[in-house]
C-alpha positions as CSV (number, residue, x, y, z in Angstrom):
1,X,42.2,24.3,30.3
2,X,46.2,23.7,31.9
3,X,46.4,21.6,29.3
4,X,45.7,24.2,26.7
5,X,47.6,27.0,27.7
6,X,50.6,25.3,28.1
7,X,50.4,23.9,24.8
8,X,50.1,27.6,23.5
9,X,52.8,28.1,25.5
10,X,54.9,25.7,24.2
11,X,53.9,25.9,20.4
12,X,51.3,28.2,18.5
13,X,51.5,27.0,15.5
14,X,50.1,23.4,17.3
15,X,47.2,24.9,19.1
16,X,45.1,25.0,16.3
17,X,45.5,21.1,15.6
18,X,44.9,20.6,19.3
19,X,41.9,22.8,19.7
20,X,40.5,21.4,16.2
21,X,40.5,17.7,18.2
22,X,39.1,18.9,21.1
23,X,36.2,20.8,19.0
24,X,35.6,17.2,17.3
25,X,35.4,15.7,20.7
26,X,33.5,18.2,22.2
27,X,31.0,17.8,18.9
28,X,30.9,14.2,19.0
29,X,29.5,14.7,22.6
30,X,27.1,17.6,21.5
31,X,25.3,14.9,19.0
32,X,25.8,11.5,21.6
33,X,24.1,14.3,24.5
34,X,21.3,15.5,22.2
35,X,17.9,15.5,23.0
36,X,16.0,12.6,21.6
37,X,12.9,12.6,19.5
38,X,10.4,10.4,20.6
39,X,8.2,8.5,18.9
40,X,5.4,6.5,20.5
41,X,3.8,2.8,19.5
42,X,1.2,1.2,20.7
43,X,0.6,-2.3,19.5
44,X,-1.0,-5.5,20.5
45,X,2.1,-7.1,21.3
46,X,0.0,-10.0,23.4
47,X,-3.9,-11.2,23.1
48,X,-5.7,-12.5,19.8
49,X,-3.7,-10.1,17.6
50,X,-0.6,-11.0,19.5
51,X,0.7,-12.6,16.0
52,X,0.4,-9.6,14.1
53,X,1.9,-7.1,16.6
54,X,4.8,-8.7,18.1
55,X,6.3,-9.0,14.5
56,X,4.9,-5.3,14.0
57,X,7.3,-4.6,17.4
58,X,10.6,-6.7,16.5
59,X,10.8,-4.7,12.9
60,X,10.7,-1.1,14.8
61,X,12.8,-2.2,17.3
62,X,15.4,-3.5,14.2
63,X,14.8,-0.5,12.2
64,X,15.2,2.1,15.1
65,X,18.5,0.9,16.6
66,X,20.3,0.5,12.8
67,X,19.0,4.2,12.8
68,X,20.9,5.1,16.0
69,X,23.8,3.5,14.9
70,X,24.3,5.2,11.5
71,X,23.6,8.8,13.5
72,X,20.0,8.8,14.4
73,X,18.1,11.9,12.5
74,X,18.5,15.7,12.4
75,X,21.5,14.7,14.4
76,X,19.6,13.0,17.6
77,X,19.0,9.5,18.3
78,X,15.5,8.0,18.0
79,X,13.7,6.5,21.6
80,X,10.9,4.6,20.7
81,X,8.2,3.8,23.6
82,X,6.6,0.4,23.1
83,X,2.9,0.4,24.5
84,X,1.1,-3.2,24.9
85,X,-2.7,-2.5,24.7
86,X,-3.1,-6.3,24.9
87,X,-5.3,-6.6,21.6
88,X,-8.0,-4.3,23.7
89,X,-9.6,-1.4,22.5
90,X,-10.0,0.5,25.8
91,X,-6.0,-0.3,26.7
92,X,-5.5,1.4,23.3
93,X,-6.7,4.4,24.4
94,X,-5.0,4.7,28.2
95,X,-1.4,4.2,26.0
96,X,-2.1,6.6,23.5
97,X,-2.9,9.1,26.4
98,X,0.3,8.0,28.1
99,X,2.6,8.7,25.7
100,X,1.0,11.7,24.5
101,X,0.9,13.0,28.0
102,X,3.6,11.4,30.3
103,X,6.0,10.5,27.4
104,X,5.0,13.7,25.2
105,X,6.4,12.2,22.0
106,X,6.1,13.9,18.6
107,X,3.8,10.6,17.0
108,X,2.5,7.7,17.5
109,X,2.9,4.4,15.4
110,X,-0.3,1.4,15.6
111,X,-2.2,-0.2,16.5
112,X,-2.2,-3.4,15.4
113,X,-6.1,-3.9,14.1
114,X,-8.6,-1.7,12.9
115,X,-10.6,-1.8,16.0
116,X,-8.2,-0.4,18.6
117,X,-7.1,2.1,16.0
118,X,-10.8,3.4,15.8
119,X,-10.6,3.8,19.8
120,X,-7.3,5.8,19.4
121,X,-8.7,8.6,16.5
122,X,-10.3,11.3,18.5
123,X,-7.4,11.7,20.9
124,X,-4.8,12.5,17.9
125,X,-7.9,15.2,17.0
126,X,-7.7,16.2,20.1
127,X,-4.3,16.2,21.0
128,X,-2.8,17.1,17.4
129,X,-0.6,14.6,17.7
130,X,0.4,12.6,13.8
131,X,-0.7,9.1,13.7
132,X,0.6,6.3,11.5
133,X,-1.7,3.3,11.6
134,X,-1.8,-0.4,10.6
135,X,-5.6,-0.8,10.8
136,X,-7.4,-1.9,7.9
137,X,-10.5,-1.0,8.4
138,X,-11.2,1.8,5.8
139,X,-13.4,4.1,8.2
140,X,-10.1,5.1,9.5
141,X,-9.2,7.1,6.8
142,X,-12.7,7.5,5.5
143,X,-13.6,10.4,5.8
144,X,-9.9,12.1,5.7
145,X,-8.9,13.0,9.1
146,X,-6.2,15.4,9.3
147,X,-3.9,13.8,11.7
148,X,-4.2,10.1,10.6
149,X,-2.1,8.3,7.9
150,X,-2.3,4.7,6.9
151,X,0.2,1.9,6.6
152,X,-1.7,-1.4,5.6
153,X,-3.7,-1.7,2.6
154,X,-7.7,-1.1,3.4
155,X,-9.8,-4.2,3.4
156,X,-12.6,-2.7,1.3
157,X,-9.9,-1.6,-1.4
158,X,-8.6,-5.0,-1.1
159,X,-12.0,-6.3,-2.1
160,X,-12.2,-5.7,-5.6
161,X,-8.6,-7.4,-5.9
162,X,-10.0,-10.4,-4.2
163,X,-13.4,-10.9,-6.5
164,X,-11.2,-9.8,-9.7
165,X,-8.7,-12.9,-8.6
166,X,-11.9,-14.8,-8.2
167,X,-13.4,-14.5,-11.0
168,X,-11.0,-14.4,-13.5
169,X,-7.9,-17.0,-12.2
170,X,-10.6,-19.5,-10.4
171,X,-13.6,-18.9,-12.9
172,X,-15.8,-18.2,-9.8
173,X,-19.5,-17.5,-10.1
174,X,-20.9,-18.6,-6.8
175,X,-18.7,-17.4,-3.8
176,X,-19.4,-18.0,0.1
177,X,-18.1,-14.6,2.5
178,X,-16.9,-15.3,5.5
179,X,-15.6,-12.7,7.9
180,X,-14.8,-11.7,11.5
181,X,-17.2,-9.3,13.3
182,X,-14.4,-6.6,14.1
183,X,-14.2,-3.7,12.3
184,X,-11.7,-4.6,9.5
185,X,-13.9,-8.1,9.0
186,X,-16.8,-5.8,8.5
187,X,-15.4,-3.6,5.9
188,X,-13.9,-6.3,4.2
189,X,-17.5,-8.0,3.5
190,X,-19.0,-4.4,2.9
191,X,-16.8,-4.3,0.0
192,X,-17.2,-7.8,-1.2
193,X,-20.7,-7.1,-1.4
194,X,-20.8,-3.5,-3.2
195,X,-18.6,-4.9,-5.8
196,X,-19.4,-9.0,-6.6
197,X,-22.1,-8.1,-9.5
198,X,-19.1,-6.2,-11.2
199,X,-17.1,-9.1,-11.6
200,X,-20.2,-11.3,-12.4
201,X,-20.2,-13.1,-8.8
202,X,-23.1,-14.0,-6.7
203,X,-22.9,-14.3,-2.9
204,X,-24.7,-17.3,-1.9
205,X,-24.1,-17.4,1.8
206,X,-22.6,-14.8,4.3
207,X,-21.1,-16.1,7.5
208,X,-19.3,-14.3,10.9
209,X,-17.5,-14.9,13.2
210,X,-16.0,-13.6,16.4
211,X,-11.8,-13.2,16.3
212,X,-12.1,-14.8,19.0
213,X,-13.9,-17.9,17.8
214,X,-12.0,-21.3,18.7
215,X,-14.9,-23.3,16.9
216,X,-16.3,-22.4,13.2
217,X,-17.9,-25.4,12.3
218,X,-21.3,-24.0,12.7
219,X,-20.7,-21.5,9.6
220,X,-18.5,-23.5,7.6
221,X,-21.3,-26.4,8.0
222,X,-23.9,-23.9,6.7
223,X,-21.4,-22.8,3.8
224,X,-20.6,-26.8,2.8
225,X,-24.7,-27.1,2.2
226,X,-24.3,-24.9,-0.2
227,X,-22.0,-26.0,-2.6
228,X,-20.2,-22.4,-3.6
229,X,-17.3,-22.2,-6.2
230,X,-14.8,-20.4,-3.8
231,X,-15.1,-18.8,-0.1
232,X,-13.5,-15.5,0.4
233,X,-12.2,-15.0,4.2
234,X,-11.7,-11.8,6.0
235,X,-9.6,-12.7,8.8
236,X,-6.4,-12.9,10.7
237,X,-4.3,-15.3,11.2
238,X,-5.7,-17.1,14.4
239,X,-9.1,-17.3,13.1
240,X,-8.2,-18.1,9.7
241,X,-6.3,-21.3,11.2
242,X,-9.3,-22.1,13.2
243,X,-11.4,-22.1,9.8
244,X,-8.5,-24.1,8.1
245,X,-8.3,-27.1,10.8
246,X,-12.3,-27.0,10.8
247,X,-12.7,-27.1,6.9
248,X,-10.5,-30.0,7.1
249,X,-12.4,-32.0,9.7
250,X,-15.7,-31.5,7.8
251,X,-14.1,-32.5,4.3
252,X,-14.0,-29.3,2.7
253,X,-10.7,-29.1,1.4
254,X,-11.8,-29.1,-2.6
255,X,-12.9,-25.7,-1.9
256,X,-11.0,-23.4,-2.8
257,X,-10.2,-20.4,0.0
258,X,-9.0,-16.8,-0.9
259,X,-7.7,-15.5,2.4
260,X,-7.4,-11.5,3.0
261,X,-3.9,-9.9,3.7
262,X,-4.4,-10.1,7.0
263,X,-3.7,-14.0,7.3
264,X,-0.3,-14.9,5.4
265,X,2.9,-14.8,7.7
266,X,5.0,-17.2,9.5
267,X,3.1,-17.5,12.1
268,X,-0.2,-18.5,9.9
269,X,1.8,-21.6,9.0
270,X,2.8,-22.1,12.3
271,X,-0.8,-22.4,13.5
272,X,-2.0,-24.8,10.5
273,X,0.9,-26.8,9.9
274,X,0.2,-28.7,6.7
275,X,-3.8,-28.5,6.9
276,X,-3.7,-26.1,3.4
277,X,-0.7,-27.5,1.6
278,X,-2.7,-28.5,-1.3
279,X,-2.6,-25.2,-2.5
280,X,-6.8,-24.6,-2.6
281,X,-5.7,-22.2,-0.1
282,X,-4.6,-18.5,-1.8
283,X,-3.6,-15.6,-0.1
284,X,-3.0,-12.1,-1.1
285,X,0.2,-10.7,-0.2
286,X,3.0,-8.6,-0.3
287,X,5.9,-9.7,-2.2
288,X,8.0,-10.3,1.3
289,X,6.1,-13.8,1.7
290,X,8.0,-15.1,-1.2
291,X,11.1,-12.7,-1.6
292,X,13.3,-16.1,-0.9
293,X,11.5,-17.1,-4.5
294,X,13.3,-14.1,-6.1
295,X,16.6,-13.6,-7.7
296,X,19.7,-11.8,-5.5
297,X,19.9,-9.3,-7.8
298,X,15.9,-8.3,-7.6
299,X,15.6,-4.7,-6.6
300,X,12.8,-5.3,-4.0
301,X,15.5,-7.9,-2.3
302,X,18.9,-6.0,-3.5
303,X,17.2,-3.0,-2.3
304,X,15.0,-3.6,0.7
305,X,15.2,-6.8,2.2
306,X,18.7,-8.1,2.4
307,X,20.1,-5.1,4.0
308,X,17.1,-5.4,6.8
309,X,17.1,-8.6,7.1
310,X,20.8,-9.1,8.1
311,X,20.2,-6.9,11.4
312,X,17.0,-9.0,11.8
313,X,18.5,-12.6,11.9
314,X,21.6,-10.8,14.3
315,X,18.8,-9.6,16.8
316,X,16.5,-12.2,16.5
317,X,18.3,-15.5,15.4
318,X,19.2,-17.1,11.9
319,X,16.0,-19.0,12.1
320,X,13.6,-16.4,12.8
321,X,11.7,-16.0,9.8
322,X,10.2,-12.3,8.2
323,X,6.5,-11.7,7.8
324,X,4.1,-9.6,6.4
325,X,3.5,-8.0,9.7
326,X,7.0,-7.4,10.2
327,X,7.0,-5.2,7.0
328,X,3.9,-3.3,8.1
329,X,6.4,-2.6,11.1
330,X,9.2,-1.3,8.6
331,X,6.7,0.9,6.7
332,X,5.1,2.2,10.0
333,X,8.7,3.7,11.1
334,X,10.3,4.2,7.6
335,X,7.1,6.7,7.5
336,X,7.9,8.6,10.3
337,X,11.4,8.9,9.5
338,X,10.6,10.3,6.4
339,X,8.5,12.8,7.6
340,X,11.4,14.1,10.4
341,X,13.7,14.6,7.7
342,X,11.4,16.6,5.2
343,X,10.2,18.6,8.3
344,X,13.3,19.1,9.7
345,X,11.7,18.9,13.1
346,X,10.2,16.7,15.2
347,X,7.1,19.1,16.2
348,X,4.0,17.3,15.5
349,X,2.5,19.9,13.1
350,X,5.3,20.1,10.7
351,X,5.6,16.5,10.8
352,X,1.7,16.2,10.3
353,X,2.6,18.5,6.8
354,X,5.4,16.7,6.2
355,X,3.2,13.6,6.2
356,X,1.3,14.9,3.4
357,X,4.8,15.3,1.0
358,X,6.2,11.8,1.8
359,X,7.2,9.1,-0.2
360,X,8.8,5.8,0.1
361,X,9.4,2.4,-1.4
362,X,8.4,0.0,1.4
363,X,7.7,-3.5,1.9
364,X,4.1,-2.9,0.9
365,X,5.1,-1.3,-2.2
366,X,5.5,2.5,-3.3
367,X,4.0,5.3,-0.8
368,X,2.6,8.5,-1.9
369,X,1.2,10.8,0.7
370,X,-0.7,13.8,-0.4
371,X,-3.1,16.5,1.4
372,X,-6.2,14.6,-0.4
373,X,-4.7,10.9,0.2
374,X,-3.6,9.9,3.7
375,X,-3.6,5.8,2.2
376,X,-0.9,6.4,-0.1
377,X,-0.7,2.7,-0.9
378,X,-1.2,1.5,-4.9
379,X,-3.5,-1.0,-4.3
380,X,-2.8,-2.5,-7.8
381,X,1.0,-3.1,-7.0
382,X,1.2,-4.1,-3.5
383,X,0.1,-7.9,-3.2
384,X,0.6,-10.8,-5.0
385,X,-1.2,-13.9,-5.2
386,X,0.7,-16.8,-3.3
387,X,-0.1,-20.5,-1.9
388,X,1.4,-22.8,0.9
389,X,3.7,-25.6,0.2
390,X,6.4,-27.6,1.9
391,X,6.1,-25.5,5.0
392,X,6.7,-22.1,2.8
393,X,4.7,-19.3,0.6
394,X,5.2,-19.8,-3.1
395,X,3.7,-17.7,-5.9
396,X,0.4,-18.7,-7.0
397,X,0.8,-19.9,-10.4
């Protein structure tokens, strides 16, 4: 203040330059001192789905601090609390408590798979807190529930997709399922088998597995007796490897394998090494897999990628490479900031509204949210067909 009044003092017409910078500090500080909103995750960040939601992680973590340093949202910046619930259904539940109680934040991103998100459901009910979830499973948005939205494309919507491929690009008549015993693996075969007849296909043998499986030969020596045109996995990626390293060992690599969306990503190839590089292995996938394959000036890399990725490599190294699951991750936050800034608010019930008016173009292709859809997801636009070689995803041609 003895600075300002002998400024007045001294000159009035320079007080009002003077007080004008001070108001600009003083602001500046307003916005750097506001509250923050916070958003909750929970993810599997270690245990089998460990390779699907540590990627998930890295892209919030990217995402939420190039958000803080371009001003956050609704002027305040964005604190994100990470929850590992270890790939564990009952963990999922004590972190979604936790940051709905201890951390009270406004909504919660995750899980990672569909059976931890199932665990998670009855406490946003509950608590009216928003969830935006990465589980596949299709129960999780079947029937609506009015605090739930989905990031990841269901498995039994992928289904069709995966028979139509079959049939029509592979010529397919015969098909062995295979498919893991958790809750997405389930729904993925439940819609394989509701829709083979329509796309002329018969299921000749139907295996499981545990995720947690380190040894398939059993099923896939079952499947090899009977000779089928193509098998269709539901899967992740540390199963899915298992099966690929096993099929090779029993001589099964002629047969061709069409892999769910849960199994491309760097760290499928990681796992397999060059055990499906003869391209009998097809995955479908989002168009991230092979975005490298694409033009500069593509709007899907001009757009979308190339500005993300350029704070991804400074984070996390030149040679880290992008996944699918690291697009889920995008998606998952570019959702919530979406629905702050059509809210205008970070309390949960607008945003839950807001949820319901959102849309996006993501890394899984265009969003539309609405009071009737909570998917949002165009089923028919978000994956591509693509194959292994040289160490790298290529289109399937």
């Amino acid at each position: 203040m003895g600075r300002r009044i002998l400024i007045v003092v001294k000159s009035a017409g320079l007080v009002w330059v003077v007080l004008a910078l001070l108001l600009s500090v003083e602001g500046r500080g307003l916005v750097q001192a506001a509250e923050p909103i916070k958003v909750g995750a929970v993810l599997s960040v270690t245990g089998y789905a460990g390779l699907i939601g540590t990627p998930q992680m890295e892209a919030i973590q990217v995402f939420a601090e190039k958000t803080n340093r371009e001003g956050g949202v609704l002027g305040r910046p964005i604190e994100v609390y990470f929850e590992d619930d270890q790939s564990n259904p009952a963990n999922s539940v004590i972190a979604t408590s936790k940051l709905i109680h201890k951390k009270k934040v406004c909504v919660i991103i995750g899980s990672t798979l569909t059976n931890m998100c199932m665990s998670m459901l009855p406490l946003f009910q509950r608590e009216r807190v928003p969830n935006v979830s990465f589980g596949a499973g299709h129960e999780i948005t079947d029937p609506l529930r009015k605090w739930v939205f989905r990031i990841t494309l269901t498995d039994i919507r992928l289904s069709p997709v995966m028979l139509k491929f079959a049939a029509e690009k592979l010529g397919a008549r015969r098909i062995a399922l295979l498919h893991g015993t958790d809750a997405s693996g389930m729904m993925g075969a439940k819609g394989v088998k509701e829709n083979a007849t329509k796309y002329g296909i018969e299921i000749v043998i139907t295996e499981m597995f545990d995720p947690k499986d380190t040894n398939m030969v059993p099923q896939l020596t079952k499947i090899k007796t009977v000779r089928p045109d193509t098998i269709i996995l539901y899967s992740n990626a540390a199963p899915a490897a298992v099966v690929a390293k096993n099929c090779r060992e029993l001589g099964m690599e002629q047969i061709p394998v069409i892999g769910s969306h849960g199994i491309p990503g760097p760290e499928f190839i990681k796992l397999v090494g060059n055990t499906v590089e003869k391209g009998r292995w097809i995955f479908l996938s989002i168009k991230s897999a092979i975005v490298d394959k694409l033009p500069p000036n593509d709007p899907y890399r001009q757009n979308l990628y190339d500005p993300f990725i350029k704070g991804f490599r400074e984070k996390f190294g030149a040679a880290k490479r992008f996944g699918p699951a690291h697009g889920n991750g995008y998606d998952g936050f570019l959702a919530v900031i979406s629905a702050l800034k059509t809210a205008g608010t970070d309390d949960p019930a607008s945003m839950r509204d807001a949820m319901e008016k959102t849309s996006f173009e993501g890394f899984n292709g265009p969003f539309n949210y609405s009071p009737t859809d909570h998917d949002g997801q165009d089923v028919t636009r978000s994956r591509i067909p693509v194959i292994i070689k040289d160490g790298e995803f290529w289109p399937y041609k």
